[in-house]
C-alpha positions as CSV (number, residue, x, y, z in Angstrom):
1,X,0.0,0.0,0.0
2,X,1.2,3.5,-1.3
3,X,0.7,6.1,1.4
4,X,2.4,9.0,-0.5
5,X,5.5,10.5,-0.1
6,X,6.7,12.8,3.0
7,X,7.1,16.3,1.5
8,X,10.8,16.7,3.2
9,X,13.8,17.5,2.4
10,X,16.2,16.0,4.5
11,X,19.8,18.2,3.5
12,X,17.6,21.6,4.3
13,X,19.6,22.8,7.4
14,X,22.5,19.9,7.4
15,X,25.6,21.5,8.8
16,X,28.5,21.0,6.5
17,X,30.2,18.3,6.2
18,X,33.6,19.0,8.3
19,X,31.6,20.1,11.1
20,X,30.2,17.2,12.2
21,X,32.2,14.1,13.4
22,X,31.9,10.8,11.4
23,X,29.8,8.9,14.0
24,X,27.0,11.9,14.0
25,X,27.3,12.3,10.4
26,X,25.9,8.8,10.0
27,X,23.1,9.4,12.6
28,X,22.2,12.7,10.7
29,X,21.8,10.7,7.8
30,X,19.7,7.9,9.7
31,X,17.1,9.9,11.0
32,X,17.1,12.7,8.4
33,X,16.1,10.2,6.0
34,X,12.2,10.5,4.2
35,X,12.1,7.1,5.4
36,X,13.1,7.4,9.1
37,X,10.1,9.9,9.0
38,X,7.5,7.8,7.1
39,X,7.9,5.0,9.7
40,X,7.9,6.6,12.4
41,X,4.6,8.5,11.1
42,X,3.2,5.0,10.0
43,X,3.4,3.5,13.7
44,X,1.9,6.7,15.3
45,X,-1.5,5.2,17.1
46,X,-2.7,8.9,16.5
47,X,-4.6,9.8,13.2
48,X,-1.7,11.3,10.9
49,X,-2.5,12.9,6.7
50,X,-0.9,15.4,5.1
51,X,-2.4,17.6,2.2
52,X,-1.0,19.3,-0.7
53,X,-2.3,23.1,-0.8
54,X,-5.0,22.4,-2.8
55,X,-5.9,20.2,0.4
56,X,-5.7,16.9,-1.7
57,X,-4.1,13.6,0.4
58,X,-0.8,13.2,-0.1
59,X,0.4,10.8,2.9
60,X,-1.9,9.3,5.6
61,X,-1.3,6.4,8.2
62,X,-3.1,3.4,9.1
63,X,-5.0,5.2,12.0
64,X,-5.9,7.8,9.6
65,X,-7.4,5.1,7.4
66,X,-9.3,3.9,10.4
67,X,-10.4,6.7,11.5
68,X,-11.9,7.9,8.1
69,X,-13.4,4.4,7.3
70,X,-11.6,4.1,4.3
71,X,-9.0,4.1,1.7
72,X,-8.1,7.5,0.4
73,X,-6.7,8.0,-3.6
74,X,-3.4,9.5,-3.5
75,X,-3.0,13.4,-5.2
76,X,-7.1,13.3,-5.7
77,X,-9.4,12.9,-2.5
78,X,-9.6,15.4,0.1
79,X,-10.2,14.4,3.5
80,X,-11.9,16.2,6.6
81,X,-12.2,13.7,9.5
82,X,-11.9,16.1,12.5
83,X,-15.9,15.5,12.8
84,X,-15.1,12.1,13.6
85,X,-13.2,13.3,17.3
């Protein structure tokens, strides 16, 4: 299942390169990664989507999927489950 991808960009504010010792470096890398992100938004209990700014889905999690009742489509449904709290 294709959730969408996370809309970040993990070398925004990465310090450079000689600043950081080798050990760090790699766990900047680790975690700055989309997918570091994804799964740890995937395993949230909590209801997690994220829109474009047209306000059409462009990630969700399973508890967003729960909560809604339903599979969204990707880029083209727009979602508005706050009524469901």
């Amino acid at each position: 299942m294709n959730r969408g991808a996370l809309p970040l960009d993990s070398n925004a504010d990465a310090p450079a390169e000689n600043d950081v010792p080798d050990h760090l470096s790699e766990q900047m890398a680790l975690y700055g990664s989309d997918e570091h992100f994804r799964g740890v938004l995937e395993a949230l209990p909590a209801a997690v989507y994220m829109t474009d700014a047209q306000g059409r889905i462009t990630f969700y999690n399973k508890a967003a999927h729960e909560l809604a009742g339903r599979e969204p489509k990707l880029g083209s449904d727009e979602w508005c489950v706050t009524w469901r709290l």
